[in-house]
TILONU-926657 format. One record per residue (C-alpha): x, y, z; residue in three letters. Coordinates in steps of 0.2 Angstrom, whole numbers. Layout:
% residues N
[nulum [X; Y; Z]; ALA]
...
% end
This chain:
% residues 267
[nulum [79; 7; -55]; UNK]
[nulum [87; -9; -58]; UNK]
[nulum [85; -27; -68]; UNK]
[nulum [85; -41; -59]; UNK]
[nulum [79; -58; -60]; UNK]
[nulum [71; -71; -46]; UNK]
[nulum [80; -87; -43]; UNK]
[nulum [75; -101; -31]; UNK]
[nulum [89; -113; -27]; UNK]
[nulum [79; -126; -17]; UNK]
[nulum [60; -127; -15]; UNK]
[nulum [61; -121; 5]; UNK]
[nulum [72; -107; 0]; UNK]
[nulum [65; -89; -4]; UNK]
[nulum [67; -82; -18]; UNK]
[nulum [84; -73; -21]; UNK]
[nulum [84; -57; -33]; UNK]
[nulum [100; -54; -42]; UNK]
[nulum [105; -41; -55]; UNK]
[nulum [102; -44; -71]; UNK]
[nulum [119; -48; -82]; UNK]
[nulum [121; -50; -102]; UNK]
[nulum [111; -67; -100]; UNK]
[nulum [92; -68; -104]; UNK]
[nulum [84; -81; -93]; UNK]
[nulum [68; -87; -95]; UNK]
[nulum [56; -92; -82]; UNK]
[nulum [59; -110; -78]; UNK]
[nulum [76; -110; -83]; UNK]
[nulum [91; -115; -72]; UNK]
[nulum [104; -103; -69]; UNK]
[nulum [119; -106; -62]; UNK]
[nulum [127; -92; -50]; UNK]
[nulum [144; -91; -40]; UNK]
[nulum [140; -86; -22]; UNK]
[nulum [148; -85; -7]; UNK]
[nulum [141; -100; -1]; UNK]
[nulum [149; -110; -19]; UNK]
[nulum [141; -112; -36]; UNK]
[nulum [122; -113; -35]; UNK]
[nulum [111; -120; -47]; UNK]
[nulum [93; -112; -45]; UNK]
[nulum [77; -113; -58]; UNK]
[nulum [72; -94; -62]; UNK]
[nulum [56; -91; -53]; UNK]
[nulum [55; -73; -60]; UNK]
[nulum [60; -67; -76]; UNK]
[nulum [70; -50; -80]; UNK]
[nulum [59; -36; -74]; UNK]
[nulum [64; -19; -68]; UNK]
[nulum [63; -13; -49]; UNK]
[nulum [65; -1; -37]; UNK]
[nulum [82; -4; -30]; UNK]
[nulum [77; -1; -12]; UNK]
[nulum [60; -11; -14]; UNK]
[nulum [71; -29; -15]; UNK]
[nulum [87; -37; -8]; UNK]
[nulum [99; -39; -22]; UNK]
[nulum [111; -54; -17]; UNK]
[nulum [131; -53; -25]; UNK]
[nulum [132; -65; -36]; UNK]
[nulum [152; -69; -42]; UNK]
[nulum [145; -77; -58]; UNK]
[nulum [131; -78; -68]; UNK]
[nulum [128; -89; -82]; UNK]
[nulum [117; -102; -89]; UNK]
[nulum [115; -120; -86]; UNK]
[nulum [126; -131; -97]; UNK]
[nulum [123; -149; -101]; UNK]
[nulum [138; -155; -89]; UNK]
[nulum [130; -144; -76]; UNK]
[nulum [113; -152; -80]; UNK]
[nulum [121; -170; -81]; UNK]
[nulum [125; -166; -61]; UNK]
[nulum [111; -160; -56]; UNK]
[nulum [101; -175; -61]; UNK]
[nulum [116; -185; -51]; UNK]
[nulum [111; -174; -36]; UNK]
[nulum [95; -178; -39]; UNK]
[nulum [96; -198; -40]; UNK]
[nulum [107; -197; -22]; UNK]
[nulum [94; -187; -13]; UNK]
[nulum [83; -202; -6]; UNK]
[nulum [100; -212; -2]; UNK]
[nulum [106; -197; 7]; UNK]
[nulum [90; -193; 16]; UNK]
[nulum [88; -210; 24]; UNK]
[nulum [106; -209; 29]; UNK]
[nulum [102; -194; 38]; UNK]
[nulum [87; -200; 46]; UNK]
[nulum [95; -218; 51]; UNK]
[nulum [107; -205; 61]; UNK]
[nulum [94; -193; 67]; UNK]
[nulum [86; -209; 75]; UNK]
[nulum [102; -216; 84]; UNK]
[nulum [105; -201; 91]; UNK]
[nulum [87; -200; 95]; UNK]
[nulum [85; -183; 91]; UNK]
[nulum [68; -175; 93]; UNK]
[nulum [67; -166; 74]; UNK]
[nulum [60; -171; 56]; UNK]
[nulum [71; -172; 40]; UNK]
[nulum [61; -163; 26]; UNK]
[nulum [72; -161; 10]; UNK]
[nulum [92; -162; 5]; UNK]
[nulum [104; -150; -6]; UNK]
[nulum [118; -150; -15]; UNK]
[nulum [129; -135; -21]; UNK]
[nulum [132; -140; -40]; UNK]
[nulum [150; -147; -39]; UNK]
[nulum [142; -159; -24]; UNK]
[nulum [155; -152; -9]; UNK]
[nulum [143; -143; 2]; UNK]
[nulum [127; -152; 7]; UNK]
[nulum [111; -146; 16]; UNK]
[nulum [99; -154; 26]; UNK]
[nulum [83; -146; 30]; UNK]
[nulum [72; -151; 45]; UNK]
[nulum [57; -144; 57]; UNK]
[nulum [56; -147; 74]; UNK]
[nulum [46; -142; 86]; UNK]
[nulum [59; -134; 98]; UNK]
[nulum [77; -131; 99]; UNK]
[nulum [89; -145; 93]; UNK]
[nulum [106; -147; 97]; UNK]
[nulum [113; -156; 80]; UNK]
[nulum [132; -155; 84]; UNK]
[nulum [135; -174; 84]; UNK]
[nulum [124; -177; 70]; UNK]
[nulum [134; -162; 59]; UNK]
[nulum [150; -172; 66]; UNK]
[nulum [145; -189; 59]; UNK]
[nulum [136; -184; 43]; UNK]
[nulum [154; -174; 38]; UNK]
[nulum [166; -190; 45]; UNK]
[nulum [151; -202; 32]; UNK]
[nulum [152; -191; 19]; UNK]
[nulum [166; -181; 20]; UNK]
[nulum [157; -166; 14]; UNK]
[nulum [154; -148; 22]; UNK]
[nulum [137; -153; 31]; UNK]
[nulum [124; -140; 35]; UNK]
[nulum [107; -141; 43]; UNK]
[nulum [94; -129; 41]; UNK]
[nulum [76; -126; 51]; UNK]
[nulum [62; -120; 42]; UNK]
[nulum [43; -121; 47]; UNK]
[nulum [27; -130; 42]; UNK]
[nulum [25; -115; 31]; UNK]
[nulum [40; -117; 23]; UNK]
[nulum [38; -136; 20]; UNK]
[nulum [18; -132; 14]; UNK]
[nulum [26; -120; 0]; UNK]
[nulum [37; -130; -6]; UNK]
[nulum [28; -147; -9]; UNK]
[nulum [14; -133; -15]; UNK]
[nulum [-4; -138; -16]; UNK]
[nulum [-20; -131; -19]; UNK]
[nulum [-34; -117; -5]; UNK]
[nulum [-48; -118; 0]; UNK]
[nulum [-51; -106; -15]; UNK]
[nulum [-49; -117; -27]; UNK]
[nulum [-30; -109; -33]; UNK]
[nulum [-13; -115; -32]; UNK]
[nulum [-6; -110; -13]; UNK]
[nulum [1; -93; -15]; UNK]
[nulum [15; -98; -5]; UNK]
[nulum [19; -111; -16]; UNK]
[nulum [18; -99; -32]; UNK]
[nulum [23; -81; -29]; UNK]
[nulum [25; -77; -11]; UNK]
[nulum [43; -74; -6]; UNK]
[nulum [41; -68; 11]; UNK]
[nulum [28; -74; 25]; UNK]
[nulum [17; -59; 32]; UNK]
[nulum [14; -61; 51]; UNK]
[nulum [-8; -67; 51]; UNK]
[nulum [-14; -64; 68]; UNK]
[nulum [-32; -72; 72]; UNK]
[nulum [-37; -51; 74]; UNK]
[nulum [-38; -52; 56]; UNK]
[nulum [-49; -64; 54]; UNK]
[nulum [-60; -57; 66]; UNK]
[nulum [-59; -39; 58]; UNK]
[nulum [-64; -49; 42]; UNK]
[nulum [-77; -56; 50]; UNK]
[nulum [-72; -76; 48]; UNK]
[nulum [-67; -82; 65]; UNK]
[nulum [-84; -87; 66]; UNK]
[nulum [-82; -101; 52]; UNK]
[nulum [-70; -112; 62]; UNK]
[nulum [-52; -116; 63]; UNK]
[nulum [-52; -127; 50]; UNK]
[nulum [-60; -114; 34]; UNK]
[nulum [-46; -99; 39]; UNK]
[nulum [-30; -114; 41]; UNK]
[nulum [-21; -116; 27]; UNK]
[nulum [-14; -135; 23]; UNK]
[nulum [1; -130; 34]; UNK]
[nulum [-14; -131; 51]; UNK]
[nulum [-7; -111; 51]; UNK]
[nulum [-19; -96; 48]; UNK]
[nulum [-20; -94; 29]; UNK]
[nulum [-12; -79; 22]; UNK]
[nulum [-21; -70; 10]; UNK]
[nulum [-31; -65; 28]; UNK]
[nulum [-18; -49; 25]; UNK]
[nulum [-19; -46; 9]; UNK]
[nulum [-37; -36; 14]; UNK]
[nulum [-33; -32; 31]; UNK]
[nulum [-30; -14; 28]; UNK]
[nulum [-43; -10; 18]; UNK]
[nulum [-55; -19; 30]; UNK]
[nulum [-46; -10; 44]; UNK]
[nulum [-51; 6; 36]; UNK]
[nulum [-68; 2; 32]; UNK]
[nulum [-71; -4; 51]; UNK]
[nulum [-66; 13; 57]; UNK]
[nulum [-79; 21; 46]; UNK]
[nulum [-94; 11; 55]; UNK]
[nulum [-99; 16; 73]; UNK]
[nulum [-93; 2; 88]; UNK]
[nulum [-105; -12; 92]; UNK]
[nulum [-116; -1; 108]; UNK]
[nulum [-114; 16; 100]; UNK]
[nulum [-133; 25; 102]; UNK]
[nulum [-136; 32; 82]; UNK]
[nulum [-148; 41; 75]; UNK]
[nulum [-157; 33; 61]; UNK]
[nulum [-170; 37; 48]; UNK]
[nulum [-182; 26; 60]; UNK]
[nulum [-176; 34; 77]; UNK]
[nulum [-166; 34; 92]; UNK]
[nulum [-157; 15; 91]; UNK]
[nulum [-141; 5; 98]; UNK]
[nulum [-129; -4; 85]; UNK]
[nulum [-130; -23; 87]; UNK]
[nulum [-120; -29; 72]; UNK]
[nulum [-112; -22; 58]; UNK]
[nulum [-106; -28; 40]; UNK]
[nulum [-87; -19; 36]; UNK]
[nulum [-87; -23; 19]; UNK]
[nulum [-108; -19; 13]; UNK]
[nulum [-103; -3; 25]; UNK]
[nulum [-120; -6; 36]; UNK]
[nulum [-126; -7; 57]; UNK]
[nulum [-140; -17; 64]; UNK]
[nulum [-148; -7; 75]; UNK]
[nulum [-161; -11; 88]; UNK]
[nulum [-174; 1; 88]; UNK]
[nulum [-182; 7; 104]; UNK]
[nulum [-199; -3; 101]; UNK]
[nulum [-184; -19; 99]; UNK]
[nulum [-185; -19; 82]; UNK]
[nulum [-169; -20; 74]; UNK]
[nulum [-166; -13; 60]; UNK]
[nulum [-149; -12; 47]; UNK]
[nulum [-144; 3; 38]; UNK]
[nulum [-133; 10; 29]; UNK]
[nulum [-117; 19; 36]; UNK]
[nulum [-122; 36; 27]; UNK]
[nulum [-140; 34; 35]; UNK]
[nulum [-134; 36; 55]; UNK]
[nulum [-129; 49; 65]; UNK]
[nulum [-117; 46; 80]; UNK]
[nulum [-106; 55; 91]; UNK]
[nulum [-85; 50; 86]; UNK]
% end
């Protein structure tokens, strides 16, 4: 077992787990952390807990410490640049007629590394356009594709639940949702736009039930199985995974529902 805590450096990023030092972060605070990639300043998304050290990926960190008020002071002068930045990016994007969408802009605290994040709906070559923004700004310049998903969890929201989008408030990595999992769950019937989340893709909380409903659908017989049911002889028309009962059309036609423990069928 290890401590760790959960830092997210930009809204698009993931959270990045790093081990636990003499500092005690609280959640919301801004940590500041020496990586590879330069000094990072990141809010803490997840405060000090214990884990599994196999269960996460613990990035090397050079430093660790808390935000001061200089460091503060520069992330707010970041911040005041972003929209100057953006529109200088964009005015390139568009001269170069580039077929991709500018989403956000970071900087690495002392401002020499800067990162533009974009979608697009297919492969972009951005060479020029790294070649200009470094000759305008004269800074390291790196662009960065994410997806709707990616930009949905970051300017957050709310579901169709009611809730805060999961993506936007815990979820770190995306699970692969396949419309299968909707129909297992029986909700393909309700239309496209009840199981689509506000990024137009399927919403993700279809997996966090899918392998309880996939083992409850295996207890149920298959749609045209002949059973054996307290009224007779009768095939299985429909079933309900998660009440655990088949409607069954009788031999007279009538049809019939029962529970799972009331049939008999050959599996």
């Amino acid at each position: 077992m290890v401590k760790v805590f959960g830092v997210r450096f930009h809204p698009q990023d993931k959270i990045n787990y790093f081990e636990k030092d003499s500092s005690e972060f609280k959640k919301g605070e801004v940590a500041i952390i020496e990586t590879e990639l330069g000094l990072l300043a990141g809010a803490v998304s997840i405060p000090e807990r214990e884990v599994d050290s196999g269960k996460v990926e613990i990035n090397p960190a050079i430093e660790i410490r808390k935000a001061t008020a200089p460091d503060l002071e520069k992330i707010r002068n970041h911040n005041e640049k972003r929209k100057e930045v953006l529109k200088a990016c964009r005015d390139e994007v568009r001269d170069l007629k580039l077929e991709m969408k500018l989403v956000n802009v970071a900087f690495t605290l002392d401002g020499s590394k800067v990162v533009f994040y974009f979608t697009a709906e297919s492969r972009v070559d951005f060479r020029e356009l790294v070649k200009n923004l470094t000759q305008k700004f004269q800074k390291s310049i790196r662009l960065q594709q994410i997806g709707s998903r990616d930009v949905t969890a970051a300017s957050g929201g709310y579901g169709l639940c009611g809730r805060e989008l999961c993506c936007h408030k815990f979820l770190n990595e995306f699970a692969s949702i396949t419309t299968d999992m909707a129909r297992l769950q029986q909700m393909a019937h309700r239309g496209s736009d009840r199981i689509s989340g506000l990024c137009g893709r399927l919403i993700c909380c279809l997996d966090y039930e899918a392998q309880i409903y996939d083992e409850l659908r295996n207890s149920l017989p298959e749609i045209g199985t002949r059973v054996q049911t307290p009224k007779g002889v009768g095939l299985v028309k429909g079933k309900n995974v998660i009440k655990q009962t088949v409607d069954v059309e009788q031999s007279g036609g009538e049809m019939l529902s029962f529970k799972v423990k009331e049939v008999k069928w050959s599996k």
